[in-house]
Structures are given as C-alpha cells and as structure tokens.
C-alpha distance (Angstrom), angle and dihedral (degrees) to the residues before:
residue distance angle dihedral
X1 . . .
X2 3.83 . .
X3 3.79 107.8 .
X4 3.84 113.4 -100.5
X5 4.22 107.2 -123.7
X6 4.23 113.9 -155.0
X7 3.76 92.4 -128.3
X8 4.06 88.8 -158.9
X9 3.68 87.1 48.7
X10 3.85 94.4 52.5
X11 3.80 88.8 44.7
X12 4.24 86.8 55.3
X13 3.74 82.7 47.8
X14 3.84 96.5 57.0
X15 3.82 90.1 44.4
X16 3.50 92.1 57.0
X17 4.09 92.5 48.9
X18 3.44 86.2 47.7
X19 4.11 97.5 63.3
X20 4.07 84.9 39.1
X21 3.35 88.9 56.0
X22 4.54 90.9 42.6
X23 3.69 90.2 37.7
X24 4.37 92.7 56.4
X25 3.86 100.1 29.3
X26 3.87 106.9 17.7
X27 3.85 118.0 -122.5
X28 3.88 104.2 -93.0
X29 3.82 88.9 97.1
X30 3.63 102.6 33.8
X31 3.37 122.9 145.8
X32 3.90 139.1 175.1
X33 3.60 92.7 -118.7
X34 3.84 85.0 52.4
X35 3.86 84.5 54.7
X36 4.12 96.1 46.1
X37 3.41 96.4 49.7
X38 3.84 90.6 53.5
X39 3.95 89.5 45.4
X40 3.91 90.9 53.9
X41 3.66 87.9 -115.9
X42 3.85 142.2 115.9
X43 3.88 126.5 -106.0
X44 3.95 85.8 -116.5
X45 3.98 86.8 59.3
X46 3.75 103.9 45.0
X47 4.08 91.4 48.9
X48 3.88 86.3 55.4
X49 3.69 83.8 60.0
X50 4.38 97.3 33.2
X51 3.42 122.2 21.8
X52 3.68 97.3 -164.5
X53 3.97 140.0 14.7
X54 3.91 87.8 -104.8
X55 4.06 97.3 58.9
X56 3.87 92.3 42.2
X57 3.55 87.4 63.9
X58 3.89 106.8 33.8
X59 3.80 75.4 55.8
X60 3.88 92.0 48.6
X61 3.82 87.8 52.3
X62 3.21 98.6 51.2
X63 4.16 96.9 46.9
X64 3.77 79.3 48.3
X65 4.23 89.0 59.0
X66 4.16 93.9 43.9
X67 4.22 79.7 47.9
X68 4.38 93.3 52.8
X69 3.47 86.9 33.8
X70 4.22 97.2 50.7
X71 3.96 83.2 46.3
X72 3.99 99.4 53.9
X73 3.80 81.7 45.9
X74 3.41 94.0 55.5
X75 3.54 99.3 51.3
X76 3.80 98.7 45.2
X77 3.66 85.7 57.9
X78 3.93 90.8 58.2
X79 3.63 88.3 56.7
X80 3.29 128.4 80.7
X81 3.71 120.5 -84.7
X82 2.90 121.1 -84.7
X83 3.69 89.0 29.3
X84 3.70 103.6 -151.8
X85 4.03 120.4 -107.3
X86 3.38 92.0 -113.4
X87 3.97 93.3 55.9
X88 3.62 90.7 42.7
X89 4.34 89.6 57.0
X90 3.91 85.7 35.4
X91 4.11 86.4 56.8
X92 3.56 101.7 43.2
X93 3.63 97.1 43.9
X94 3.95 92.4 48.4
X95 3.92 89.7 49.7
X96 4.27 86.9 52.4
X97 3.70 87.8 63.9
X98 3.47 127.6 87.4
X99 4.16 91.1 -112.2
X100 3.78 102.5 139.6
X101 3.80 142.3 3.9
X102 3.37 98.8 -62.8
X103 3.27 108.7 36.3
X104 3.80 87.5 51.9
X105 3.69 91.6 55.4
X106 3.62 95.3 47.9
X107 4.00 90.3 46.5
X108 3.98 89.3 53.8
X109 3.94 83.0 47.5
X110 3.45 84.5 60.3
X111 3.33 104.7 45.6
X112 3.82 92.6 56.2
X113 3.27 90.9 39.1
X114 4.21 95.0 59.9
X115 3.55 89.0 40.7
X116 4.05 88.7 65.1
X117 3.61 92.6 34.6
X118 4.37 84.7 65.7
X119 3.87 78.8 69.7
X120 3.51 118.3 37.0
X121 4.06 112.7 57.3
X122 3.64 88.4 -148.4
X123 3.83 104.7 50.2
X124 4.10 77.7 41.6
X125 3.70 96.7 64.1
X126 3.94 94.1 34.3
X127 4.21 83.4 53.9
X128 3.90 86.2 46.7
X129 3.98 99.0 54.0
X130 3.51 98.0 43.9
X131 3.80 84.7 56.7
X132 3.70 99.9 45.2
X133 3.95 80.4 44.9
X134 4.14 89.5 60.3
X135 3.71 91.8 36.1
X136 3.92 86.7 53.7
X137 3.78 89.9 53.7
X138 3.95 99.8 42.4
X139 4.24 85.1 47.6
X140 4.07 84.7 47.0
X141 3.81 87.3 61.6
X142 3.57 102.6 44.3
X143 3.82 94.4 44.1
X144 3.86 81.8 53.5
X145 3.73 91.4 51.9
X146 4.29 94.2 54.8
X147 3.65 84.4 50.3
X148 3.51 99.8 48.6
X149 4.02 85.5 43.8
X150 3.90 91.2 -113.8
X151 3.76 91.7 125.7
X152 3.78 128.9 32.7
X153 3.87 109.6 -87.2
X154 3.70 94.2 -135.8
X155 4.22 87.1 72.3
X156 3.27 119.7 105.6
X157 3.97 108.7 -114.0
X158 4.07 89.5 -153.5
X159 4.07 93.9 40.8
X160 3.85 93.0 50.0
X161 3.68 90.0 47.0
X162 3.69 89.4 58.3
X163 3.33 91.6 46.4
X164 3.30 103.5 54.3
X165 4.47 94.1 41.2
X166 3.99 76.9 60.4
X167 3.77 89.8 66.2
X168 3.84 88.1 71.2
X169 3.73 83.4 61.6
X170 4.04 77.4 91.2
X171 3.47 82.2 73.7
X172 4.34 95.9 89.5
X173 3.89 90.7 37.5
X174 3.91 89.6 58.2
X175 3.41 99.5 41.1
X176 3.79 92.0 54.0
X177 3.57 96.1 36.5
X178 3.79 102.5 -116.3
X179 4.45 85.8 127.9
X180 3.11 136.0 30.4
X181 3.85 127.5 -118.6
X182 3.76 86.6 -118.9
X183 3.79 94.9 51.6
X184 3.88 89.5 48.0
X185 3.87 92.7 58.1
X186 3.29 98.7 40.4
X187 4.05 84.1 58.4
X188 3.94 85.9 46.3
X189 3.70 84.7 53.2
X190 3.54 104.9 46.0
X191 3.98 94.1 47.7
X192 3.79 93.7 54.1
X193 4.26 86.8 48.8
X194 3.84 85.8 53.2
X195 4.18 91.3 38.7
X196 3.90 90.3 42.4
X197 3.99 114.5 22.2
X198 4.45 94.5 61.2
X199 4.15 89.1 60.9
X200 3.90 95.9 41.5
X201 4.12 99.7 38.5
C-alpha cells in the first residue's frame, strides 16, 4: 500500500525548513527550491502544498503564531492558577523575543516576512491582522488588570498596550547582539514593577 503522508504535518515540516533556511541565509534570496531541498522533498511536491513564494510564507507566519501562541500557553499552565496579570504580560512578552531556538527562528521568519509584506498589499494586510490580533490580546489583559485593580485606573488601557508591544523592540538589539538577553528581561521586569507595583502597594 502507498504510504499515507499527514498533509498538515508536511505543511509544519516546510515551515520549519523555511526559518532554517531564513535563519542561515536571510530571506532576500529565498526560493521554494531553497525550501524543498531543506524539506527532503521535490519542487513538484512543495508546489502541491504552495503555489507561490507568497503563500508558503503567509503560511509560515502563521504556523509560526499557533507555535508562540502554544508556548505562552504552555507556560501559563505551569503557573499557578489564576496566573496573575502581570505573569501572564511577563510570559507573552518573554516568548516574543528572540530567547531560544525557536523563538529566534520564528523572529527571523518574521523579519523576512515584514520586509516582503512592505511590497505585496496582500501579505501587507495578512501581516497587519495578525498584529492587531496580538495587540487585541495584550490590550485584553491589561484592560482586565484596571478592572481587577491590578494597575492604577488612571492608565490608559490603549497607551500601556503600546507601551508594553514596544518592549519587543528588544527584538533587533538581541538579534544583533547590541543587549544581552539578561539586560532585556531585566527591562521587561522592571517596566511591569513600575506598571504593576503603584496600584497594588
């Protein structure tokens, strides 16, 4: 009998050889035969799966979102429950940065990814969702937090959210080596005590 092939699982599988491939040789060159050879698989086999260079990557992107958002899941549950608001924004803004292997990979991903997105209206609006989509859920926490009385009701929900999105700005100074992860946490840290500490003192 032919050999039965997990389509979603061969998808995953080109995702991932697509941010080995971004993460050695950067993305301005990228191709899809770049991509099947690092899969294992023929040209032929990865256009049954992407038609283009454009929906390999949207697809990429958005494997790399279910990925971030699987970890921050992961370590919320470890906490204990409730896991405080404070834990929750200290979580998903560590897993944002590029901290370990994967993360890195997926941050590189993005990277790339953005820099086509300035380009092509479609990959530009997909790139702009998923954002407003993590901005939504980062604002959902800290509008939480006022009403809970975790953060002084006299912040601006919308301000803070900024704010704290502009942590990940850490992102380009890790990734070229001008901080160190420790340094960037410890700013992480330090913003939530000053967010956090004034309501609950």
């Amino acid at each position: 009998m032919p050999k039965q092939v997990d389509h979603q699982q061969r998808r995953e599988a080109i995702a991932r050889a697509l941010w080995r491939v971004v993460e050695r040789h950067g993305a301005t060159h990228l191709t899809m035969r770049d991509v099947a050879r690092e899969t294992g698989i023929s040209l032929g086999q990865l256009q049954h799966y992407f038609r283009s260079r454009a929906a390999m990557l949207s697809f990429a992107m958005d494997f790399a979102g279910e990925q971030t958002a699987f970890r921050v899941g992961r370590a919320l549950a470890e906490l204990p429950q409730p896991p405080h608001p404070r834990q929750v924004l200290r979580v998903m803004l560590a897993e944002l940065l590029p901290l370990h292997a994967d993360a890195r990979a997926q941050s590189r991903m993005s990277a790339a990814y953005v820099l086509e997105a300035l380009h092509d209206e479609e990959l530009r609006a997909r790139a702009r969702d998923g954002l407003l989509r993590g901005r939504r859920m980062v604002e959902q926490v800290v509008r939480q937090a006022i009403t809970d009385g975790h953060i002084d009701p006299e912040r601006d929900p919308v301000l803070e959210t900024n704010l704290l999105l502009a942590l990940t700005g850490f992102t380009t100074l890790l990734e070229l080596d001008a901080v160190t992860p420790a340094a960037a946490l410890e700013a992480v840290e330090r913003y939530l005590d000053r967010l956090f500490l004034a309501a609950e003192a």
